[in-house]
N, C-alpha and C positions, 0 to 999 in steps of 0.2 A: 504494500500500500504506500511505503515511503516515497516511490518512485513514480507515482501517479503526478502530469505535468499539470495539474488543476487546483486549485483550493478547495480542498472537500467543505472545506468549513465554510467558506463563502456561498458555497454552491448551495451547501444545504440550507443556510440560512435563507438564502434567497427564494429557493424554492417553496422553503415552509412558511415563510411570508407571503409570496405571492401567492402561494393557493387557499392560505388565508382571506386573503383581500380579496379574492375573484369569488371564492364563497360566499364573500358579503356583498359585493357586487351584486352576483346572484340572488340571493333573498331580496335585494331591493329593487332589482328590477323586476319579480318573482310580489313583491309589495306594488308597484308601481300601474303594473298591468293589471293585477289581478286574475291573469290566466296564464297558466303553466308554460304552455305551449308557446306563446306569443313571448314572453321572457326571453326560453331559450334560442326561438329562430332570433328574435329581436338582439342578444346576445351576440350571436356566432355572427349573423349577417355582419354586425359592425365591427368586430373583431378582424372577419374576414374579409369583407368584402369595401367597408370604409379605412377602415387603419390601414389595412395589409394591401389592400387593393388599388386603392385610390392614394390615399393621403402620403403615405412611404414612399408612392413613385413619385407623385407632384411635390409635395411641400414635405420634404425629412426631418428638415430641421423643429418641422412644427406635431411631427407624426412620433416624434419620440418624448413630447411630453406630454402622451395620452396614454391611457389605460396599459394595450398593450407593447407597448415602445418601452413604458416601463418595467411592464414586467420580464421583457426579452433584457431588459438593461440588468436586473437584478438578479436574474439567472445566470448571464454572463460571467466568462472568467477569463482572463487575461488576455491578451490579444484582440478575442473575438466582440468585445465590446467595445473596441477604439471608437468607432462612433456616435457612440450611443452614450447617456447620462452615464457620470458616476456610479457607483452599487447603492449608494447613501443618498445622494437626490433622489437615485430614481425610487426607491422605497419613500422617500417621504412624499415624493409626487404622490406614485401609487397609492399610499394611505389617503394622502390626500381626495383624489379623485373617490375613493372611496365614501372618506367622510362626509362630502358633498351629497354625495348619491342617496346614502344610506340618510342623512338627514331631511332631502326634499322626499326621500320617500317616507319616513314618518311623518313629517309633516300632513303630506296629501293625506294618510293614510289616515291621522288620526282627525283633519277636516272631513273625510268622508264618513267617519263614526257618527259626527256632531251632526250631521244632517240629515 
């Protein structure tokens, strides 16, 4: 294991944070919709098809301080992240965006109760 060229310990941090944070993602967009289904295509489509599809090719520099830009930054380990955020930006992005999410989705969620 000593000769492994990666930082395990980065790696794994980064990993068990970011599938942290996409879990919580998840429930809030899972909060937001109110239907299962619509969440995860609504999920994967923007993952896939706006970050990774669109946004990475046209505008990089603005595609790596979203969701997934961060969490490919956080997973990252030497080299293979030169372009991409920090491992520590991009985890605070990450949360970031999360916190965001996860609060407009309580929010809606608990004005749809009151009414």
């Amino acid at each position: 294991v000593h000769s492994l060229p990666v930082d395990l310990a980065q790696l794994w941090l980064g990993a068990t944070l970011a599938s942290s944070v996409y879990g919580l993602l998840g429930v809030a967009l899972g909060s937001l919709t109110r239907n299962t289904v619509a969440a995860i295509v609504g999920g994967i489509a923007w993952a896939m098809i706006i970050e990774n599809g669109i946004l990475q090719t046209v505008v990089p520099e603005v595609a790596k301080w979203l969701p997934t830009g961060a969490g490919v930054a956080v997973t990252s380990v030497g080299s293979a992240g030169s372009a991409l955020l920090t491992p520590g930006l991009a985890a605070v992005v990450l949360v970031g965006w999360a916190a965001v999410i996860a609060a407009a989705a309580a929010r809606i969620s608990l004005s749809r109760e009151a009414h």
